[in-house]
C-alpha positions in Angstrom: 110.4 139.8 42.5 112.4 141.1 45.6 115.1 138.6 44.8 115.1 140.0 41.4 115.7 143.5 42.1 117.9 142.5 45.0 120.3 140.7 42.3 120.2 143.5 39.9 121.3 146.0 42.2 124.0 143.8 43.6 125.0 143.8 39.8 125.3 147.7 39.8 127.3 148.1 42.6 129.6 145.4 42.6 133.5 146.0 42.0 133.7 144.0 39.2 130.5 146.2 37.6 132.3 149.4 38.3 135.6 148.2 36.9 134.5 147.9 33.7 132.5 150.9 33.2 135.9 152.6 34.3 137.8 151.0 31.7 135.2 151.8 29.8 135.1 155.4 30.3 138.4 155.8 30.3 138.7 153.8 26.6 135.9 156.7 25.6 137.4 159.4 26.4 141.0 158.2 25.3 139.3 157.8 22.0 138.1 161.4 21.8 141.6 162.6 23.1 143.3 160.8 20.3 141.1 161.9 17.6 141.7 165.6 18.9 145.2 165.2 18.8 145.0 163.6 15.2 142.5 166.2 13.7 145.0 168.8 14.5 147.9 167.0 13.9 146.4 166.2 10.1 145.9 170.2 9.7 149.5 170.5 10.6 150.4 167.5 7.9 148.5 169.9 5.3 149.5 172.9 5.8 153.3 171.8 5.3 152.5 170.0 2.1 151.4 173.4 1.0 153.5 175.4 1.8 155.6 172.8 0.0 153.7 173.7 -3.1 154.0 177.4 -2.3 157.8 176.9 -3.0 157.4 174.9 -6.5 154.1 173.2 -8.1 156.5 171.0 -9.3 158.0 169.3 -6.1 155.2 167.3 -5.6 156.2 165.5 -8.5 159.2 164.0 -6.5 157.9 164.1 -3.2 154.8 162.3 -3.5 155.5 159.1 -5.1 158.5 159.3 -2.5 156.5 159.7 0.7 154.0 157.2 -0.5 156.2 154.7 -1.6 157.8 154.7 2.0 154.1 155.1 3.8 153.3 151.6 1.8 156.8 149.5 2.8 156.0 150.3 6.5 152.1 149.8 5.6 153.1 146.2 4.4 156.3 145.4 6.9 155.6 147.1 9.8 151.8 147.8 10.5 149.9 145.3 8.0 146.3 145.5 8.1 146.3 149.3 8.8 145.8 149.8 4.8 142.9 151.9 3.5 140.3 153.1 5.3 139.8 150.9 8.2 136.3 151.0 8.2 136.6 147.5 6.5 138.0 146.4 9.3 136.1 147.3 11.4 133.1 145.5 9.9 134.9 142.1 9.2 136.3 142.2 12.8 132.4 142.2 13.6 131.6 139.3 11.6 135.1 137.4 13.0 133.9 135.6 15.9 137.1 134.5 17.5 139.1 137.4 19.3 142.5 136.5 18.8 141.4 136.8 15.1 139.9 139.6 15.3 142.7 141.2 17.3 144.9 141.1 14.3 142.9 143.7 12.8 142.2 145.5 15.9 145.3 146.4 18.2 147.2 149.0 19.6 150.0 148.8 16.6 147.2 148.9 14.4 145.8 152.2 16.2 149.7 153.8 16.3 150.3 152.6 12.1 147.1 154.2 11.7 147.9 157.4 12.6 151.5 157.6 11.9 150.8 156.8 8.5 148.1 158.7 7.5 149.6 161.7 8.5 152.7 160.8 6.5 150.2 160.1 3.6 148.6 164.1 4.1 152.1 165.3 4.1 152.6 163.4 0.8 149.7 164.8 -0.6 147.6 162.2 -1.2 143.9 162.3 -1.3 143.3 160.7 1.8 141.1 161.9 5.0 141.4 160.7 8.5 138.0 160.2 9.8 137.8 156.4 8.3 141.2 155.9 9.8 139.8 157.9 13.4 136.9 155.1 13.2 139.7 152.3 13.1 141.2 153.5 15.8 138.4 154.6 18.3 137.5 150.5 17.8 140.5 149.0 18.1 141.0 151.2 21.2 137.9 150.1 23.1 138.7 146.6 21.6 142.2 146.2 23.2 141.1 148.1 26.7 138.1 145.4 26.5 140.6 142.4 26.3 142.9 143.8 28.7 139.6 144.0 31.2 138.6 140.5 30.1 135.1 142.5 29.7 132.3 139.8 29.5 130.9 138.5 26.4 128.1 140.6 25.6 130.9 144.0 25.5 133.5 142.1 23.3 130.9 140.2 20.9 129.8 143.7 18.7 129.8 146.5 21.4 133.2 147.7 22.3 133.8 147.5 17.9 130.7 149.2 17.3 131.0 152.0 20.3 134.5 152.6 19.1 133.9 153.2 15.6 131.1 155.7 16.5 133.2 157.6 19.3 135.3 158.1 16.6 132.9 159.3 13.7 131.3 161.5 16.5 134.8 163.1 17.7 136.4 163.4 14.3 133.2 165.2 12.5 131.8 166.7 16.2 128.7 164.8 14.8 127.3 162.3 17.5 123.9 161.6 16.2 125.6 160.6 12.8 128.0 158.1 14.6 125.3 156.2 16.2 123.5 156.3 13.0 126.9 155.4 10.9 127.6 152.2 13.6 124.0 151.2 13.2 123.4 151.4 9.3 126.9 150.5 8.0 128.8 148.9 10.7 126.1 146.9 12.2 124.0 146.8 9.0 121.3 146.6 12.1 120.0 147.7 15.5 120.7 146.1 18.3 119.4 147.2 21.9 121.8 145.2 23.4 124.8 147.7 22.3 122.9 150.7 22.0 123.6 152.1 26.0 127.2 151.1 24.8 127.4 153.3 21.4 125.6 156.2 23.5 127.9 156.6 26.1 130.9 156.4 24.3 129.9 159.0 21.8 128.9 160.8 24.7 132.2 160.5 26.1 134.3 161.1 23.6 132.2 164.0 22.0 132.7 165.9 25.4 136.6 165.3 25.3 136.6 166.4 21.5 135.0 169.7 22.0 136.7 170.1 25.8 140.0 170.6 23.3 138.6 171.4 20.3 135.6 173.7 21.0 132.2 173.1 20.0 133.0 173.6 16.2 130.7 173.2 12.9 132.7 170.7 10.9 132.1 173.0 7.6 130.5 176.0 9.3 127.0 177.0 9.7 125.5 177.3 6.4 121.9 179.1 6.6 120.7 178.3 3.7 117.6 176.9 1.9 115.3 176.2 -1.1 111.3 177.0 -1.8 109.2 174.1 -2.5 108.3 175.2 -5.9 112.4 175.8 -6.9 113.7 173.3 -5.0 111.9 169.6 -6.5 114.6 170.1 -9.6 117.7 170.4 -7.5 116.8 167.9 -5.4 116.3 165.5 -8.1 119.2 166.5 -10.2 121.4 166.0 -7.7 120.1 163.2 -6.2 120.4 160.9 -9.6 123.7 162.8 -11.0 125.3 162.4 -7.2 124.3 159.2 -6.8 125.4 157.9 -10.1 128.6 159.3 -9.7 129.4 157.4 -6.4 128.5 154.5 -7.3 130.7 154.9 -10.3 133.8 155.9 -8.1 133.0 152.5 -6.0 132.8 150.7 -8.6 135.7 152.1 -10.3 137.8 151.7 -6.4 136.8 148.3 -6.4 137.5 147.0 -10.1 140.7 148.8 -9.7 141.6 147.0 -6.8 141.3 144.0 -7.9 143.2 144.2 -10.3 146.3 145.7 -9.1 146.1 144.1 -5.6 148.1 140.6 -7.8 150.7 143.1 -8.8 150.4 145.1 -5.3 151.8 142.0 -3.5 154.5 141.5 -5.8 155.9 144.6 -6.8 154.9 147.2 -3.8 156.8 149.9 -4.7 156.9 150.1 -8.0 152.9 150.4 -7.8 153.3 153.1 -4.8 155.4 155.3 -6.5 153.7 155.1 -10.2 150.1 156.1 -7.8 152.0 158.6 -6.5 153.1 159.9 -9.7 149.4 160.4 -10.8 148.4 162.1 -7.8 151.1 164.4 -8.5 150.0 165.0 -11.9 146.6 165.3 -11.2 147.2 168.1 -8.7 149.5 169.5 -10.6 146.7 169.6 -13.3 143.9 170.7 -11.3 146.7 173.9 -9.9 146.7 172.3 -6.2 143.2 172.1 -5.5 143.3 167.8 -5.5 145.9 167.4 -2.7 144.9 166.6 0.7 141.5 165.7 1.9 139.8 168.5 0.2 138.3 170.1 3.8 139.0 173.9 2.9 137.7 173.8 -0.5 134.6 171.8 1.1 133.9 174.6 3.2 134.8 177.3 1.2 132.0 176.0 -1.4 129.1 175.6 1.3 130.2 179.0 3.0 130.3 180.7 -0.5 134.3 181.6 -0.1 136.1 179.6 -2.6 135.3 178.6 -5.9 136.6 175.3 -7.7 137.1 174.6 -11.9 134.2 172.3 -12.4 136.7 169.2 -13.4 137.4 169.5 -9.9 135.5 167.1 -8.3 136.0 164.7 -11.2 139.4 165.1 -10.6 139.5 164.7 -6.8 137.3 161.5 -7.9 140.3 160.0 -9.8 142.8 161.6 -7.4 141.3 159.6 -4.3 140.4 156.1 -5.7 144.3 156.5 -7.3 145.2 157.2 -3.6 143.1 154.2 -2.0 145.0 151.7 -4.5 148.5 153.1 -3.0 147.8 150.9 -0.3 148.8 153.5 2.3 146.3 154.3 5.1 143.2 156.7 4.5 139.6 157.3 4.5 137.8 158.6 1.6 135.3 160.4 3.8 136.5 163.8 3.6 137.6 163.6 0.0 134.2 162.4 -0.6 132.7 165.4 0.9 134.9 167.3 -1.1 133.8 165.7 -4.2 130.1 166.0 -3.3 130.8 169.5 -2.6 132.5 170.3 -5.5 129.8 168.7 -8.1 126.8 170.5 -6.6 129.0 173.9 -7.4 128.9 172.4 -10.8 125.9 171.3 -11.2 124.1 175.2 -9.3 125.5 176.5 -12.9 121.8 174.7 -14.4 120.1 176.3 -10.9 120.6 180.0 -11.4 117.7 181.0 -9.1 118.4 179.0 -6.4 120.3 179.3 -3.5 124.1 178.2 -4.8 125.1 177.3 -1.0 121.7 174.8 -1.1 123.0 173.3 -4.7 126.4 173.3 -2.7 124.7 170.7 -0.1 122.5 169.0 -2.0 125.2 167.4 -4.2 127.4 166.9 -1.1 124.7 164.5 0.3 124.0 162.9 -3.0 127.7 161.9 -3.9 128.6 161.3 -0.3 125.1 158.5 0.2 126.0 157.5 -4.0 129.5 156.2 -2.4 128.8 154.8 1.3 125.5 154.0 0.8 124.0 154.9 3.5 121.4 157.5 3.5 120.4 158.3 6.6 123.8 158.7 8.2 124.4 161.1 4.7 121.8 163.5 5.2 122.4 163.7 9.3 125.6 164.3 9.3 125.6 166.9 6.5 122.9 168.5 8.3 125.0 168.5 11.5 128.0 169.6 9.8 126.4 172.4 9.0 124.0 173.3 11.7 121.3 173.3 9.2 117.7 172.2 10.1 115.6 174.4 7.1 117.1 172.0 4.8 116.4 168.5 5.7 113.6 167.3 4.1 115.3 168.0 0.6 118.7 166.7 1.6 116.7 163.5 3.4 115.0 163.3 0.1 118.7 164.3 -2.0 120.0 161.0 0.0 117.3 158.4 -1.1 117.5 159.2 -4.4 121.3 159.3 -4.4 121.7 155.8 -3.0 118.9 154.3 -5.5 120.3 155.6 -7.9 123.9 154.0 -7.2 122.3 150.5 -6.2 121.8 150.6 -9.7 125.6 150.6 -10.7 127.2 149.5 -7.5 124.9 146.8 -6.4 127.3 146.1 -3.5 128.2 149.0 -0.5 131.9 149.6 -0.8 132.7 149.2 2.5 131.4 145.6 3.2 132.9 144.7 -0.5 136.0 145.8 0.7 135.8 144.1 4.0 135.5 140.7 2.1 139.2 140.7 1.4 140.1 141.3 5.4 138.0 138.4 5.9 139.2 136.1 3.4 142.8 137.1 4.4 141.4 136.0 8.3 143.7 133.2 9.7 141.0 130.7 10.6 140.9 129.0 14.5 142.0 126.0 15.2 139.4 123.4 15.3 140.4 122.7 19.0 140.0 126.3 20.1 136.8 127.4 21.5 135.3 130.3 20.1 134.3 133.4 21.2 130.8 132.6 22.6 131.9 129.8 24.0 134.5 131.1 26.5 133.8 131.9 29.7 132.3 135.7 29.9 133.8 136.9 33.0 136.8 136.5 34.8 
């Protein structure tokens, strides 16, 4: 027992312990530095596309399918594999079991594309957010500082992928319960104590850093509001079916459209580009501006009761951001998503005249939102933490349940891991002589 107790301390204190947890650290907190940096970088990209707009309506209709079209060459020349969301790749890297594969989805070029192009894609217009991307790059951060360590097995198997991806869900959204929860129930598809010190600390970590240059901000505000028990069963399941339906629609609809262009994608990248870039022009240009961008502002101007939207708006923003995924330029459908959610609760309040609009507001933000990711529990926590709002979470817990039943039943598959398929097929495969990952030698 002695022996025992005297080798695990030894483990604590040695250098070669303490080296990594440095690295470690230091991975964290450069995560929550670099998110900061791109959240208000990604402001600054919106707020010139609109004041572009503010000049003409009409620009956009040259300037988009322009921007996008060169976002998608340097997408396909210079940084392949930093397309779309990168939540996708974050799973399939998971499931890869040999690192030099999986480094080709996670690496610092990846990390730079990543933000470089996104923000070129929110100048452009398109309906793109960066928190997927901000996941991406949080785990191919702590992936690349773990290979430059040579961190032993049990850190570079799952845990520096999954701790990255929920530093940067938990800096991107100021949200830290709903990255461990997002790393557990999408990512991981599973709990695993093993990683869960790892995931912890590095949303600790970079959650400090975030707010240290931030502040210790509401991602849409604190919304006070609530509904009775005896006005609120309707809502709840209104929006929960409606919400839910609706994103699994707009997965199924991101998917099937995928598929098929993806043939002509690879053969004709910019003619594809540009005409995507053409329809997001028309379809802001149609909805008067309100499509463009990730749709944060009108998010938060429907929960805080400051902004109103047409009510084709979020089936518009729909269209707009699955139009925007097929581009094939980097972006997360995360915000626009909340967006969308947002804007179909306003919509649906209109049948909900005596309850409390902002509640309706939330209620379909949760549904749509869990109707499209799939995942319920992260849905409902990180609404709840985006808005500071306890009084409501039994009814969005419930909102969530029902949402993502209700899209099982016409998206049988979560779009994420559906999407990650096509990273994994694309995989170059070891060479039988190579050893793989669990194989090799764990420490130095």
């Amino acid at each position: 027992m002695l022996k025992r107790l005297h080798h695990s301390a030894h483990g604590l204190l040695s250098p070669e312990s303490w080296r990594i947890r440095i690295i470690f650290w230091a991975g964290a907190v450069i995560v929550g530095l670099i998110a900061s940096f791109f959240a208000q970088a990604a402001d600054y990209s919106n707020a010139l596309f609109h004041r572009l707009i503010a000049i003409s309506p009409y620009l956009p209709l040259l300037v988009t399918p322009t921007l996008i079209m060169l976002a998608a060459w340097l997408t396909k020349h210079v940084f392949p594999g930093s397309e779309g969301s990168g939540i996708p790749q974050c799973i399939a890297a998971l499931d890869i079991r040999e690192v030099s594969v999986r480094a080709k989805l996670l690496s610092w070029r990846i990390a730079f594309g990543k933000i470089l192009l996104t923000l070129l894609g929110l100048l452009s217009g398109a309906s793109i957010g960066r928190e997927g991307p901000t996941v991406h790059i949080g785990a191919a951060v702590l992936f690349s500082l773990g290979r430059l360590g040579r961190f032993p097995f049990h850190y570079m198997d799952r845990g520096m992928i999954l701790a990255g991806g929920a530093a940067g869900i938990a800096a991107a959204f100021n949200t830290p319960l709903a990255g461990i929860l997002f790393a557990i129930e999408e990512m991981s598809r599973s709990f695993e104590e093993r990683t869960s010190g790892t995931l912890i600390t590095a949303v600790i970590l970079a959650g400090i850093t975030s707010i240290a240059l931030l502040g210790n901000y509401t991602y849409l505000g604190i919304v006070p509001a609530n509904v009775s028990v005896s006005t609120g069963l309707l809502p709840v399941m209104v929006c929960g079916v409606v919400g839910g339906l609706l994103g699994g629609l707009f997965s199924t609809l991101l998917l099937r459209g995928q598929k098929l262009i993806k043939p002509l994608y690879r053969r004709r990248t910019l003619l594809v580009a540009g005409a995507c870039g053409l329809i997001i022009a028309v379809i802001g240009l149609i909805s008067g501006g309100a499509t463009y961008g990730s749709g944060y502002e009108a998010a938060r101007g429907l929960v805080q009761e400051t902004q109103g939207v047409n009510d084709s708006f979020p089936y518009l923003k729909l269209l707009a951001t699955a139009v925007s995924y097929w581009s094939g330029i980097p972006g997360g459908i995360f915000a626009p998503s909340l967006a969308t959610g947002a804007g179909l609760g306003a919509h649906l309040a209109h049948l909900f005249p005596h309850t409390d609009l902002a509640a309706v507001v939330l209620l379909g933000t949760v549904a749509y939102f869990a109707g499209v990711v799939q995942t319920p529990i992260t849905a409902f926590v990180i609404v709840m933490e985006m808005t500071h709002n306890n009084d409501l979470l039994i009814p969005l817990m419930a909102t969530a349940f029902i949402a993502y039943g209700a899209s099982r039943l016409v998206c049988p598959r979560p779009i994420y891991q559906a999407l990650a398929e096509d990273f994994l097929n694309a995989a170059p495969k070891p060479a039988a002589d190579s050893a793989p990952a669990e194989q090799r030698p764990s420490t130095p």
